[in-house]
N, C-alpha and C positions, 0 to 999 in steps of 0.2 A: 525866372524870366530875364530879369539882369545879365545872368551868367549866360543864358543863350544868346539876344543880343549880345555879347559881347564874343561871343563865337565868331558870329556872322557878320562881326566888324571886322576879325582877324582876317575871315574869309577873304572880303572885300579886298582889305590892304596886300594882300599873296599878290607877289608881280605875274606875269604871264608866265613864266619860267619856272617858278616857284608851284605855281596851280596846276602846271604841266607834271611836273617830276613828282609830286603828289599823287597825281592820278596815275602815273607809269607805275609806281609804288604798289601801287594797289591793284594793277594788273600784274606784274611779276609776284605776285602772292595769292592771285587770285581769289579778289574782291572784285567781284565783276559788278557788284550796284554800285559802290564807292568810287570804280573806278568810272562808270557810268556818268557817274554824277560831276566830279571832278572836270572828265572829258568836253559834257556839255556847258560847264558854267566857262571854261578856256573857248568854246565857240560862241557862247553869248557874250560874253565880254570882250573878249578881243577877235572880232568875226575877221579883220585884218590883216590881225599878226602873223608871223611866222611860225607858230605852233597850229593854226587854225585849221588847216585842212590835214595836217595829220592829227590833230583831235579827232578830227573826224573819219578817220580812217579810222582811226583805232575804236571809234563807237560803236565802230561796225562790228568789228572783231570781238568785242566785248560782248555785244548783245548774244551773236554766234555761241561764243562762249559760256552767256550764261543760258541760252535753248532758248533765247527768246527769237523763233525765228523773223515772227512777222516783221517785228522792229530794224532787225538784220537788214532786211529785205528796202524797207522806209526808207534805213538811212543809207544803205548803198546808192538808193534811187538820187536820193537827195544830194550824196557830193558826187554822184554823176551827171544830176544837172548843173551843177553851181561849177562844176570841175569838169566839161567836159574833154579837156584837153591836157589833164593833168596827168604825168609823168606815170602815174600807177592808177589811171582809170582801168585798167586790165585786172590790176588786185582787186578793186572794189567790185567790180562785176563777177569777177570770181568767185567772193566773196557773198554776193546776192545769189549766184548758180547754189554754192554751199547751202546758205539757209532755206532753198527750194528742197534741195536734195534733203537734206536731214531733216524736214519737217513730213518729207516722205514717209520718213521711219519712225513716230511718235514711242514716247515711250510705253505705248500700251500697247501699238503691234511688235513692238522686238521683245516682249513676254510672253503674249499670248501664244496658242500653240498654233501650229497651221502653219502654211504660207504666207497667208497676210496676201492674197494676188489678186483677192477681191474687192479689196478694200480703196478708198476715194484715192484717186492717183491725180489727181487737177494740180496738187504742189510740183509731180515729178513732171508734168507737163508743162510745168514754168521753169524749174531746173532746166530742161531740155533745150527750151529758149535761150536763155541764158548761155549754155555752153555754146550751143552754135554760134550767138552772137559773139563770145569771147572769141572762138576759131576763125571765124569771120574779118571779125575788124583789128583781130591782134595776132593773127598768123604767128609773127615772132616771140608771144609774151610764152614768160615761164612758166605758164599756168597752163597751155594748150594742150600738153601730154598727161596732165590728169584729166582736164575737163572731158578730151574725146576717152576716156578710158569710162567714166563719168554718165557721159553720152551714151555710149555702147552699153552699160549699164542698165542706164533709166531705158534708152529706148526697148531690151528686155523686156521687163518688167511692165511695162503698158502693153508690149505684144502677149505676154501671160495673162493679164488681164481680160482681153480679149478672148484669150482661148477658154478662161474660166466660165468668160460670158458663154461662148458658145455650147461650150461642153452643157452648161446650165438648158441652153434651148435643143441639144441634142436628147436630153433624158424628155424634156416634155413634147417630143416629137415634132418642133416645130423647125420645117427643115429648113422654112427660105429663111428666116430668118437666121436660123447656124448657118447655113451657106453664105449669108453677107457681112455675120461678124469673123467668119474664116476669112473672107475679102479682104478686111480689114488691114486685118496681116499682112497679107500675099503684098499688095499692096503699098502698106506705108512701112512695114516691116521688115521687108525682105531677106536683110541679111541677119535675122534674129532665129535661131535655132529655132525659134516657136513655128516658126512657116512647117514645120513637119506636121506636126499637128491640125495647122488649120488645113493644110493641103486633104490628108488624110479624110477629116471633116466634112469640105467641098467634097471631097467623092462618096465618102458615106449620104448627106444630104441626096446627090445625084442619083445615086442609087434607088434613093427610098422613092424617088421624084418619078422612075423608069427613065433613066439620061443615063443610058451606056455608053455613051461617046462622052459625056463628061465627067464620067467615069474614069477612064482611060485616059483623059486629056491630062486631070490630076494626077494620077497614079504616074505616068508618062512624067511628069515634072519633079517628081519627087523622085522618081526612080534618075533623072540627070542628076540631081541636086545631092540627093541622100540614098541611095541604091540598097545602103541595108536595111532600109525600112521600108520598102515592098518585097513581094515576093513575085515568082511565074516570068518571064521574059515579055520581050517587047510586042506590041498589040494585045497582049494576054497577061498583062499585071494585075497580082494581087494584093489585097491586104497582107500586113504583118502578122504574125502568128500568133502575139496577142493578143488583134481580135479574133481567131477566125480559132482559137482554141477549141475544144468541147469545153463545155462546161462540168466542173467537178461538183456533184450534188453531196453537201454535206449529212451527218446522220440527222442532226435538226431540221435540213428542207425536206428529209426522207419522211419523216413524222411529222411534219404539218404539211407535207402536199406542195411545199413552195410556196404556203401563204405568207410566210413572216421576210417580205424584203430576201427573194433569192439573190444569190451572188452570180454573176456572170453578166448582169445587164450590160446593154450596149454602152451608155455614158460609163459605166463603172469601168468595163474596159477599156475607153478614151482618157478613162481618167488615167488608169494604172498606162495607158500609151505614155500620154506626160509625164509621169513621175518616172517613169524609165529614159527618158526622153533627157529629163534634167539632170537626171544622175547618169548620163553618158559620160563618160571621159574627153571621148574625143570631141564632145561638143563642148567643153567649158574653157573659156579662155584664159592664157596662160598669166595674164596680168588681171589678178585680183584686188579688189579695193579691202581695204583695211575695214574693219568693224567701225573704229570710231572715227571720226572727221580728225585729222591735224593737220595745220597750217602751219607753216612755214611764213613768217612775214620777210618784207623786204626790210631793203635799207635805205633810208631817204635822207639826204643831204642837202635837201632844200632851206632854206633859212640858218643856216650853218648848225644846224643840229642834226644829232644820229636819232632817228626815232622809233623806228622799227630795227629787228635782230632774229 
């Protein structure tokens, strides 16, 4: 007990400077609780000083660092109220778009097998925010030409979502309902390769509906937009050839009669529409994001100290 108090007397007596370069110690080694730690006792002690709001920057980055996104997320919030006009409010918003975005990816959907396109997307739709806000109010910042890459990204990935849902009301024939999560898309989506898909969708729905003009209407938009994904010419567009296939009956539906889950069903084919959709070439953009998140910090020369590198 002595020898701890006597720790936490050393603590105390550490100048600001002192408490500071301790905790950068421990971020350049990556000690993300220690350096946590460090960071927040230089904000509670000297709220002030000239190390005080890049403590706090750098708390942000640390929590980032160690996946603690929500915390990420706090303290960005927190030195963009207390700072809303400081020199690198753009990094820390950045920085809050980052811990939206990579909480998207938990470490249990980048193992599991799948797509992962079903799963809760509420974090990517706060990244989303986030990005726009940085493009918005920081036009200039250096962060703009990841976030909209970012952006283009997430917004994807929630129009997948979408189609997943639909595809999901397309097997249980429930068509208004596929034809409004196709909407969805067309909609807030537009320039997301998934518009193929929901387009497709919409006139499948139409079809089943007896709506031959909106039929055609979809088909017609799709064949401007994406031409090699209908077939037949103008007034008289068809589906693409993977729906509109025969179906190949295997020796196993031969012997049960097609009891055991045939192959060829209509969602099955929507489905394999998508996954040929996503492994298009010509649809995948030529700026890919990196597997893991890295930051780049800045450089701040406020309080005549170098902080970030």
């Amino acid at each position: 007990m002595l020898s701890a108090c006597s720790t936490l007397q050393d603590a105390n007596r550490l100048s600001e400077a002192d408490l500071y370069d301790t905790a950068i110690g421990h971020l350049e080694s990556g000690r993300w609780e220690q350096a946590i730690s460090s960071l927040e006792e230089v904000d509670s002690r000297f709220p002030f000083g000239p190390y005080a709001r890049n403590a706090q920057l750098w708390t942000i980055y640390a929590y980032l660092k160690q996946g603690n996104e929500p915390l990420a997320r706090t303290s960005a919030d927190r030195f963009l109220r207390l700072n809303p006009q400081d020199e690198y409010a753009d990094y820390a918003l950045y920085l809050k778009g980052l811990a939206s975005f990579q909480e998207g990816f938990t470490v249990v959907s980048r193992f599991l097998p799948g797509n992962n396109y079903d799963r809760d997307a509420s974090s990517l739709l706060e990244a989303a925010g986030d990005f726009r806000r940085l493009i918005r109010e920081y036009p200039d910042s250096s962060y703009v030409t990841d976030a909209r890459l970012r952006l283009i990204y997430t917004r994807q990935r929630l129009a997948e979502q979408e189609i997943e849902v639909a595809t999901y009301y397309v097997e249980r024939q429930a068509w208004v309902a596929a034809a409004n999560r196709a909407s969805v898309v067309i909609d807030n989506f537009p320039s997301a390769s998934a518009v193929i898909d929901a387009l497709i969708i919409k006139a499948l729905a139409a079809d089943a509906l007896d709506e031959p003009e909106l039929v055609q209407r979809a088909l017609t938009t799709l064949a401007n937009n994406y031409p090699s994904y209908v077939t037949g010419s103008e007034g008289a567009y068809g589906y693409p050839e993977i729906l509109t296939a025969p179906i190949e009956k295997t020796w196993g539906d031969r012997a049960t009669f097609g009891l055991f889950a045939p192959k060829g069903l209509l969602h099955e084919r929507v489905a394999a529409l998508t996954e040929m959709r996503r492994n298009d070439p010509s649809l995948i953009p030529d700026n890919k994001l990196r597997a893991e998140t890295e930051v780049r910090t800045p450089l701040r020369t406020d309080g005549g100290t170098e902080t970030f590198f």
